[in-house]
N, C-alpha and C positions, 0 to 999 in steps of 0.2 A: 734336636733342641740344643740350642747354645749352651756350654757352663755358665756366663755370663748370668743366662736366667732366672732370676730367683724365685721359688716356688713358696707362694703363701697358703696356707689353710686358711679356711675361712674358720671365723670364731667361733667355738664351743659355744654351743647352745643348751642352756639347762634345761630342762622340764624332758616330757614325751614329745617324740615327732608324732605329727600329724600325720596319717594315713594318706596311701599314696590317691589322686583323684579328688582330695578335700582343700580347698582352699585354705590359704590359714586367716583365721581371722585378724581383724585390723585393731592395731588399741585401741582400746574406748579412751575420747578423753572427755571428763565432762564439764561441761563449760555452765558458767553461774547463768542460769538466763535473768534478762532481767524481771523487776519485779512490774507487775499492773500498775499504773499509776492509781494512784488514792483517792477516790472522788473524796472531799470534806462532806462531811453530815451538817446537812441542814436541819436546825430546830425552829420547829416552830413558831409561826407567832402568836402571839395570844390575844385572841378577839375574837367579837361579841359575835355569834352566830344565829342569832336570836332574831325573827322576824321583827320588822317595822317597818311602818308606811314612809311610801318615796317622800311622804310631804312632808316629812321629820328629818331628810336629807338636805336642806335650802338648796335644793335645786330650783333652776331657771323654770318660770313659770309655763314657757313655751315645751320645754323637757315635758313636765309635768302633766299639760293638756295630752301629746301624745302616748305617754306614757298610759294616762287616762283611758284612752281612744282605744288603746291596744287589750284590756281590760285588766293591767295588773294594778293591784291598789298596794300589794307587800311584797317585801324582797325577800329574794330566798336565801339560806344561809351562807352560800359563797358569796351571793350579791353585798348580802349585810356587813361579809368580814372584804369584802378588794372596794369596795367604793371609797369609802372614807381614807383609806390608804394612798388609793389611785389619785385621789384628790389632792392631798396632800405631796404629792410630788415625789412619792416614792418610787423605787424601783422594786418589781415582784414577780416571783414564782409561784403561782397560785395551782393547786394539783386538785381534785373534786372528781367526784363520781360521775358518770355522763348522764344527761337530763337533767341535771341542775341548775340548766342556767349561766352557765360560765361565756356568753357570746354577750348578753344582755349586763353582766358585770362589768365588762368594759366597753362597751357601747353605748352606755349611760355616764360613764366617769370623763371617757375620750369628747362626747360631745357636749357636756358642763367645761371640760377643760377650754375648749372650741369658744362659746359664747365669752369667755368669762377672759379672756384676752392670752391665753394659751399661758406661756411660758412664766409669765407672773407671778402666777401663783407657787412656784416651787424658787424662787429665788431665795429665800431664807434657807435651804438647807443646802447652798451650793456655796462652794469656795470666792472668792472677790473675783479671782482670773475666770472661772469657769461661769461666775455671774456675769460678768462683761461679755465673754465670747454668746453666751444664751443669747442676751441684751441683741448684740450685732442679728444673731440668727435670728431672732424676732424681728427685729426691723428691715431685713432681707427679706424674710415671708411675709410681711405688711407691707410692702412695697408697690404702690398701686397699677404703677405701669407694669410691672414682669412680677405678676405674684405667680408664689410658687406654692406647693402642697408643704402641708405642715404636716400631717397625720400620715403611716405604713402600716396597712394591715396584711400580713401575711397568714396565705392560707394553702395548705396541701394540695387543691382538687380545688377543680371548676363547681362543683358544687355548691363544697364548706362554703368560697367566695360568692356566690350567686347568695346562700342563705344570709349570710351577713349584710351583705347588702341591704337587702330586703329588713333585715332588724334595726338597720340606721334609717332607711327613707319611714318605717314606721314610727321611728322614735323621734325621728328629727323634721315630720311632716308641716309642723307650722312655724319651721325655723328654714333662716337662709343659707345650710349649710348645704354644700355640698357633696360628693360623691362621684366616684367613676370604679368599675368592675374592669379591670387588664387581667383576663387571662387566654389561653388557647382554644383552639376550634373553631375561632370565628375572625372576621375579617383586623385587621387592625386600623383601618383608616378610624376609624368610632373614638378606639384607644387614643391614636396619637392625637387628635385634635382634646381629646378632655386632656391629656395627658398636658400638650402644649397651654392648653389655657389657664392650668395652676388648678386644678379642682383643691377643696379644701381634705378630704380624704383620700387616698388609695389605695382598694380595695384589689392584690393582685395573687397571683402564683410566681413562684421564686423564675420558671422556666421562663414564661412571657415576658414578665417585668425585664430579665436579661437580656433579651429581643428587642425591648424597647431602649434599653440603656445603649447598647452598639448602634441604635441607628439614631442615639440623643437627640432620642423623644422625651427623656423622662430624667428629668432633675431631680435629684434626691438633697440639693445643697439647703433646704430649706427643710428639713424633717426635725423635728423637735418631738412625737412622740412616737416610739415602733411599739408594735405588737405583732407578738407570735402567737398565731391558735395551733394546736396540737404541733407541737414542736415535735415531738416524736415518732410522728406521721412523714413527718418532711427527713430528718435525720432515715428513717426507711424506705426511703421511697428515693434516695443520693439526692437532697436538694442541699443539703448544707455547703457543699463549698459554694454552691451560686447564694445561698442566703449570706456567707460568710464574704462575697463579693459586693453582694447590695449594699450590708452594713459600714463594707471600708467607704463606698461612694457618701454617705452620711455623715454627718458631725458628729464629733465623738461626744460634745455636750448633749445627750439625749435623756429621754424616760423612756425605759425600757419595759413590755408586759408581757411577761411571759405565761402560756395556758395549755394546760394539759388533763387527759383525765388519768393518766400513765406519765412516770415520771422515773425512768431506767437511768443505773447511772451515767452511761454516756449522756443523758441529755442534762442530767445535773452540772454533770463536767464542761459541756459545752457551751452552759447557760449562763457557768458563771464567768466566760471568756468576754460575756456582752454586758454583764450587767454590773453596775456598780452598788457594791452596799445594799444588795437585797432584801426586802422583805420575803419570807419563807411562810406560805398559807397553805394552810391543808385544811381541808374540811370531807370527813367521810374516812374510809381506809382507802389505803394509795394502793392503787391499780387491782384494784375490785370493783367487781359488778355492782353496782345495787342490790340491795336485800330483799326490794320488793319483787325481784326472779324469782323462777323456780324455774331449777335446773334440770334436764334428762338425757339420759344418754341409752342408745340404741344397739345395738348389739346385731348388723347385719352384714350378711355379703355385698360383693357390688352389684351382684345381679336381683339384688332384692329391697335393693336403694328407691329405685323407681317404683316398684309395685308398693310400697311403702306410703309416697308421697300422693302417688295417687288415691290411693284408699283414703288418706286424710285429708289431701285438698277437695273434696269434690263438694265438699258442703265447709266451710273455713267459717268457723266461729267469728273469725275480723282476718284485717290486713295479713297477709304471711311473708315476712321477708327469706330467700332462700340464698345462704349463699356458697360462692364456688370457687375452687383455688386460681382458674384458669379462665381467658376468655374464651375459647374453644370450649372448653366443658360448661360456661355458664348456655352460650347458644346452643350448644348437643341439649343439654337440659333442657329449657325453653324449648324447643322444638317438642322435645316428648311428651314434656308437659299439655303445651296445646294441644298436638295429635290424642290426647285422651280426655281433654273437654273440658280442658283446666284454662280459667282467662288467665296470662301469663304476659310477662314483656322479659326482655334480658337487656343489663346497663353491665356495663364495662366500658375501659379507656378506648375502643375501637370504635366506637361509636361517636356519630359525631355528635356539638353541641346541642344541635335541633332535636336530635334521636334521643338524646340524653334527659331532653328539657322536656318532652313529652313522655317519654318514664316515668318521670321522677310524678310531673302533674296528673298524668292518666292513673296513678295507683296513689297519690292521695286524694284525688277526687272520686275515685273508688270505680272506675272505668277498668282497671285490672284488679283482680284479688291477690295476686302473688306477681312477686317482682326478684325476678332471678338474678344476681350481682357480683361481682367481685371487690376485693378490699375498699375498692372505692365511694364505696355507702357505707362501710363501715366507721366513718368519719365524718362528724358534722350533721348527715342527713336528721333532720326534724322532721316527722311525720304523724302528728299524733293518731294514736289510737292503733299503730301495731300490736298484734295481739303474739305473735308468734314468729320467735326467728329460730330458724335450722339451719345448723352446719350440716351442706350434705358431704361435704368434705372437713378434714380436721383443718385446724388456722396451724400457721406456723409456729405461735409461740402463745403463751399466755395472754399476753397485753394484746394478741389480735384478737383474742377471745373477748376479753372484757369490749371492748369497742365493738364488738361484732354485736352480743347480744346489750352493747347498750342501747340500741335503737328503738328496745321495747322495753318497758317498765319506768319511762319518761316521767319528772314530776310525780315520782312516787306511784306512781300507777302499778298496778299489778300486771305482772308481764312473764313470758316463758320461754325457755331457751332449749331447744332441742337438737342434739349434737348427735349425727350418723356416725356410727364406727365401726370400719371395716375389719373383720375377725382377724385378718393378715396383719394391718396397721395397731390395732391395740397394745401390741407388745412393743413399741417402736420409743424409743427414747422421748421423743419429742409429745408422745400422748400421752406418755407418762407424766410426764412436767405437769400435761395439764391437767390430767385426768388428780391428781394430788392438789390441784390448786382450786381448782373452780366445779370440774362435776362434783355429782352426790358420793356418798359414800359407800352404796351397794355396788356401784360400777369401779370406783379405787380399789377394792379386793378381789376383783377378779382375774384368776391368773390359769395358765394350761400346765396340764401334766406335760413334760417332757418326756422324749423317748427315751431316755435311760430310767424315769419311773415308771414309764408303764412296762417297760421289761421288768423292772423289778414285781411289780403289781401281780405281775402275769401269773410268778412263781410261789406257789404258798408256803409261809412259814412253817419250817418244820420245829422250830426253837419259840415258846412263845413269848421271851425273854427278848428276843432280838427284834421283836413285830414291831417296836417305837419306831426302829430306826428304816424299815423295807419303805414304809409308806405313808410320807407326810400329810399332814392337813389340806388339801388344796382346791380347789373347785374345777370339773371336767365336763364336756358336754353331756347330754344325758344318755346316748347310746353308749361310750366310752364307758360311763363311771357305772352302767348297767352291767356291762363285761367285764369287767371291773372285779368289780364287786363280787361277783358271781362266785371268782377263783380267791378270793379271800377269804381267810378267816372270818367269823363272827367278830366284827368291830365295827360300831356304829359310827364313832366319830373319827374314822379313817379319812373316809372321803364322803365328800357329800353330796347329792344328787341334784342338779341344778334344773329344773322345769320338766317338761314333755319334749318325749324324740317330734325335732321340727323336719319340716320337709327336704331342708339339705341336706341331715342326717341320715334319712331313708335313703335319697337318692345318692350319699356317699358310698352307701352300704352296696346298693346296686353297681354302683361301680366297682366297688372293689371284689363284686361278685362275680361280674364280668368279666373282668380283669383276670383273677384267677381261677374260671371257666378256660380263656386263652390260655394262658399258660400249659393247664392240660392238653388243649390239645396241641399245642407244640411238642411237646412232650409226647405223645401219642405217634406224634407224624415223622417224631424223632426215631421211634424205636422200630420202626415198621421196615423191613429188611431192605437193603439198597438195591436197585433195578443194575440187572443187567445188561450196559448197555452194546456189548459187544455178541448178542445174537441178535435178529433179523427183526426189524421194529412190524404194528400191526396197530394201523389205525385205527380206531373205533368207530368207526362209520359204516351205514351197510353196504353189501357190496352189489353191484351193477348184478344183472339177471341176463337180459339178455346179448353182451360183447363177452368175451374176455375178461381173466382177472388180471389187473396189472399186475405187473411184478417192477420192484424197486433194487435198486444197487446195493449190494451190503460190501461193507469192507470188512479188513482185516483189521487184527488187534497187534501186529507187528508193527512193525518200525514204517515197512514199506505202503503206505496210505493209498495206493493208487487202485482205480474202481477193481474189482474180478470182475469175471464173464457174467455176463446174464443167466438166472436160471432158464 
């Protein structure tokens, strides 16, 4: 080594060295994350939710005959508080319970708007520039040679959109308004021709509607009122960036209506990116069922799912909606359903429009008693007179729950909601959420001994000073909390004995009977002396009478392996 060289230490390190073979850990640095953005709290508006007759609304007489026709004579309390509102030219967040009506709240305001010369009517609450730019868009959409749509009804699912439809041609039957349905599954030629000719409504899905704008079919430059039905459906389902694409294609001078029966804050957040100076209407608790449910929750394996539903569909008090996380699982279902003599259909997105369309009509015409589904009915479908929906799966979150069992207890009807829960899945964070929100109360406290209490359980108190703390309050099956029990002290309210040992129980117990049945005898076959295999082997088979007995090669237990002589 050179003098030259100069020889540095590396720098004294304070603390213990780390053991050799252990990495050293890396600084932690911690960094400020940022904060949530803030949705703003919406307050209410306040108004009158109080039924009245449509004819105390001065609507158009032609409204009115259909309205007639359809057989309502009073509105219901959302209808009561967004009419008068929608009329007046506001902009709204309307939030309600499902079966209340909330499709008919703006379907009657939208097509009074419609007769009544559109845009007119809201010029007194708009600035002079954004009066004039209205002005232009009106006379744009009144343009007789190139007219264009005035009205955007946006909806989740071919369905919601198929429903609404049908609620406009009903209402608007002895009027000259028009109408066109854009959504998927079906041909498009139908679409672009209403699309091209200016229908005065359009009723679309965010996907389609985008299909038609790149192949400009569909002019949005003459829209003067949107509406959103379940905006929350579409934010889950990824349609907002294409809804947030529809809306740039639009005038920014618009009437915005937004509808929901769930109102999470992302969609408050995102609602208020479209709408100007809202009206904020709630009618009912936000993102709750109906009170006219009743809730139940089930407590079974998955193999005891099916012998469950069959026992109970075979004779259905009314309509049974069933539904399923997956399209695969809704069709497995349906299959087994039928195979045991149940009338059954299954709807999911995989199906086409036609298959869909007879679904939906075959079980409200009562051609099927149950109609196996995924989230896609849980939205919009109107069906009167469902008597019972069952999750035979858990929903993913709360708000799919409410929509799920809103299907039934419609218009205050009495209705029932019965929710399958797999003993595996109960503990799981996500059934917790809901199981806290929306089932009963006997099924929220139910919880399993863990295997460090039942080790604890196992051993009895010798101190009985310290018995508080060996073994909590908590509820066990009823084989467990038999055994249980058995090794404990006299204490009543230790644990407490939940039903009769059911059949899984028995047959667990068999197993684990069996189970360590095997073990012995491994055990057994363990201890039993080891064969040796270095004298002359002897097969168990009988031996020849009248040849010869063979004789076999034996080797040696040396090194050197090669045959010896024959005996």
């Amino acid at each position: 080594m050179n003098s030259n060289t100069t020889h540095r230490r590396p720098p004294q390190r304070h603390g213990r060295r780390p053991p050799r073979g252990h990495a050293r850990r890396a600084p932690q640095h911690h960094f400020s994350r940022p904060a949530p953005p803030q949705t703003p709290a919406l307050e209410a508006t306040p108004c009158e939710t109080a039924p009245v007759a449509f004819a105390s609304l001065n609507l158009d007489a032609r409204l009115l005959e259909g309205i007639r026709d359809l057989g309502f004579s009073e509105t219901r309390p959302i209808q009561t508080a967004v009419i008068p509102l929608a009329l007046a030219g506001h902009d709204l967040i309307a939030c309600a319970e499902t079966g209340t009506g909330k499709t008919a709240a703006f379907v009657v305001p939208m097509l009074q708007w419609l007769l009544q010369g559109g845009v007119g009517s809201r010029l007194h609450s708009l600035p002079t520039e954004s009066a004039d730019s209205a002005n232009s868009v009106a006379d744009s959409a009144n343009d007789s040679r190139h007219p264009k749509s005035r009205v955007l009804v946006l909806a989740p699912t071919r369905e919601l959109a198929v429903q609404i439809e049908d609620e406009i041609h009903g209402v608007s039957y002895h009027t000259t308004v028009t109408s066109a349905a854009v959504y998927g599954g079906v041909e498009m030629g139908g679409q672009e021709r209403a699309l091209r000719a200016g229908v005065d409504i359009i009723l679309a899905t965010p996907g389609r509607l985008i299909d038609h704008m790149r192949q400009q079919n569909a002019d949005l430059s003459g829209i003067e009122l949107l509406v959103l039905d379940e905006a929350d459906r579409m934010m889950d389902m990824g349609f907002w960036p294409d809804v947030r694409r529809i809306i740039a294609a639009m005038p920014s001078v618009r009437q915005t209506l937004l509808f929901s029966a769930t109102m999470p804050d992302e969609v408050v957040r995102f609602a208020l990116e479209i709408v100007r100076e809202p009206k904020y209407v709630q009618v009912g608790q936000r993102s709750a069922p109906p009170r006219s449910i009743t809730h139940q929750a089930v407590v079974l394996s998955n193999g005891q799912k099916i012998e469950w539903l069959v026992k109970h569909l075979r004779r259905p008090v009314g309509p049974v909606l069933i539904f399923s996380r997956t399209k695969i699982g809704a069709d497995r279902l349906a299959r087994q359903l039928a195979a045991a003599g149940v009338r059954c259909i299954a709807l999911h997105a995989d199906r086409t429009m036609d298959q869909r369309r007879q679904a939906v009509e075959g079980f409200r015409g009562g051609k099927y008693k149950v109609l196996v589904a995924t989230d896609i009915a849980a939205r919009g479908l109107d069906i009167d007179g469902i008597h019972t929906v069952i999750n035979y799966e858990l929903p993913d979150s709360p708000d799919s729950y409410v929509h799920r069992v809103g299907r039934t207890g419609r218009a205050d009807e009495v209705g029932r909601a019965v929710t399958l829960v797999a003993r595996r899945r109960s503990s799981r964070m996500g059934s917790r959420c809901l199981i806290r929100s929306h089932l009963p109360q006997p099924f929220r406290g139910r919880r399993r001994l863990s295997r460090s209490t039942h080790r604890r359980c196992r051993q009895p108190c010798r101190d009985s000073s310290r018995a508080a703390g060996v073994a909590r309050p908590k509820t066990a099956p009823s084989v467990a909390a038999t055994a249980t029990c058995s090794r404990l002290p006299a204490r009543p309210g230790s644990i407490r004995r939940r039903g009769v040992p059911t059949a899984r129980s028995t047959s667990s117990a068999a197993r684990r009977k069996s189970a360590a049945q095997r073990i012995i005898d491994i055990r057994a076959e363990q201890a039993r002396p080891l064969r040796d295999y270095s004298a002359p082997t002897r097969r168990d088979r009988p031996q020849p009478t009248d040849q010869a007995r063979p004789t076999y090669p034996t080797y040696q237990t040396s090194l050197d392996l090669r045959p010896s002589s024959r005996v």
